[in-house]
C-alpha positions in Angstrom: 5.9 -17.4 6.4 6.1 -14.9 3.9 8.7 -11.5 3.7 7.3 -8.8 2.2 9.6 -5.7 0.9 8.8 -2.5 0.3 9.3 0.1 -1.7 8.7 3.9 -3.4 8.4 6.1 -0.4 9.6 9.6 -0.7 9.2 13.2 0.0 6.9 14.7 -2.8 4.8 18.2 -3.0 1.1 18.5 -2.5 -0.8 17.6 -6.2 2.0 14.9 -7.3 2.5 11.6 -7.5 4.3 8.3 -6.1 4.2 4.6 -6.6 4.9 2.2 -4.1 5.3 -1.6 -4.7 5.9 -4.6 -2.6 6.8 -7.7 -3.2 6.2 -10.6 -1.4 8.4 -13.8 -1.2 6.4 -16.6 -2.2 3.2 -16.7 -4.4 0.4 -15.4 -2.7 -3.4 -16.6 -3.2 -4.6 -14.2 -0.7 -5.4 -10.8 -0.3 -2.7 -8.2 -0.4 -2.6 -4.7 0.3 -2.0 -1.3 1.9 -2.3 0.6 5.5 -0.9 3.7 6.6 -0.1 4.7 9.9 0.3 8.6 10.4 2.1 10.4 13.5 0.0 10.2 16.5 -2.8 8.3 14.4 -3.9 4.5 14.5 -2.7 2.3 11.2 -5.6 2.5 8.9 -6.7 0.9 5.7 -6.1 2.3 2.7 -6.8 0.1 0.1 -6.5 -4.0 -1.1 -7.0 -6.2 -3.8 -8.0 -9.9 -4.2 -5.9 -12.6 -6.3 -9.2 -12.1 -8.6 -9.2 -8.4 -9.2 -11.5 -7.1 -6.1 -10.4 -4.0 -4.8 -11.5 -2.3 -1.7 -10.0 1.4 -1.0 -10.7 4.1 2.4 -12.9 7.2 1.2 -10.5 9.5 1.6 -8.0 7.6 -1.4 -11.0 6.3 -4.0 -10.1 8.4 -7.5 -6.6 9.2 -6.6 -4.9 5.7 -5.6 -5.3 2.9 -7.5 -4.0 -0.8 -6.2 -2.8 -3.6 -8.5 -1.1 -6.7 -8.4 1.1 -8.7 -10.7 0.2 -12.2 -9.6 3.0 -13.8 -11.3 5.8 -11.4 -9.3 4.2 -11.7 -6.4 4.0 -7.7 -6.1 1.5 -5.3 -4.9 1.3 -1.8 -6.6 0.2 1.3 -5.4 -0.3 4.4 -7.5 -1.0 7.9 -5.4 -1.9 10.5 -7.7 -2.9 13.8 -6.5 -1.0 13.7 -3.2 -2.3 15.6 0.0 -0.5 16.6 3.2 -2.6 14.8 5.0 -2.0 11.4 2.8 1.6 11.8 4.7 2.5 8.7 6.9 4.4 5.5 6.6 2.7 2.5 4.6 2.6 -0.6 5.0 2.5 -3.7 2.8 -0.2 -6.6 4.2 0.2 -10.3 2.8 -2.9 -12.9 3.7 -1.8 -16.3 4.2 -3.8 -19.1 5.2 -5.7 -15.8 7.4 -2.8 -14.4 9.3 -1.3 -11.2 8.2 2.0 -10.4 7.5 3.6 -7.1 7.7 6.4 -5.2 5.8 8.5 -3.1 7.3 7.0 0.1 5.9 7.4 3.0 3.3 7.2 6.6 4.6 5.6 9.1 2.3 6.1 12.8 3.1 3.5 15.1 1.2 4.7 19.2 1.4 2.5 21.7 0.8 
């Protein structure tokens, strides 16, 4: 079992920028990252990153968000520059452990234009 808490949501204009983090309750060797869920819309990936460095990231975030991790807090970053309207939705934290995933209880970012 691992609790993950999130944070860093907020309401921001179109163009700036936010940073989320979450951190985990025990170490995690797994993969940790971010989904987003927008209203009416299915949860969809938006980006993770491996205990060694390997990133993945959804089209519509590569060269704005960037994902990192501090292994030794146990937290997952995520730096949204560039903001869009339509980058508004609540985010979620993922944890891998031993394959199952575990959820946090979301962030919600609100992007005005």
């Amino acid at each position: 079992q691992v609790q993950l808490v999130e944070s860093g949501g907020g309401l921001v204009q179109a163009g700036g920028s936010l940073r989320l983090s979450c951190a985990a309750s025990r170490s995690i060797i797994g993969t940790m990252g971010w989904y987003r869920q927008a209203p009416g819309k299915q949860r969809e990936l938006v980006a993770t990153r491996t205990i060694s460095g390997t990133t993945n990231y959804a089209d519509s975030v590569k060269g704005r968000f960037t994902i990192s991790r501090d292994n030794a807090k146990n937290t997952v970053y995520l730096q949204m520059n560039s903001l869009k309207p339509e980058d508004t939705a609540v985010y979620y934290c993922v944890s891998y452990l031993a394959g199952s995933p575990y959820w946090g209880q979301g962030t919600e970012v609100i992007v005005s234009s």
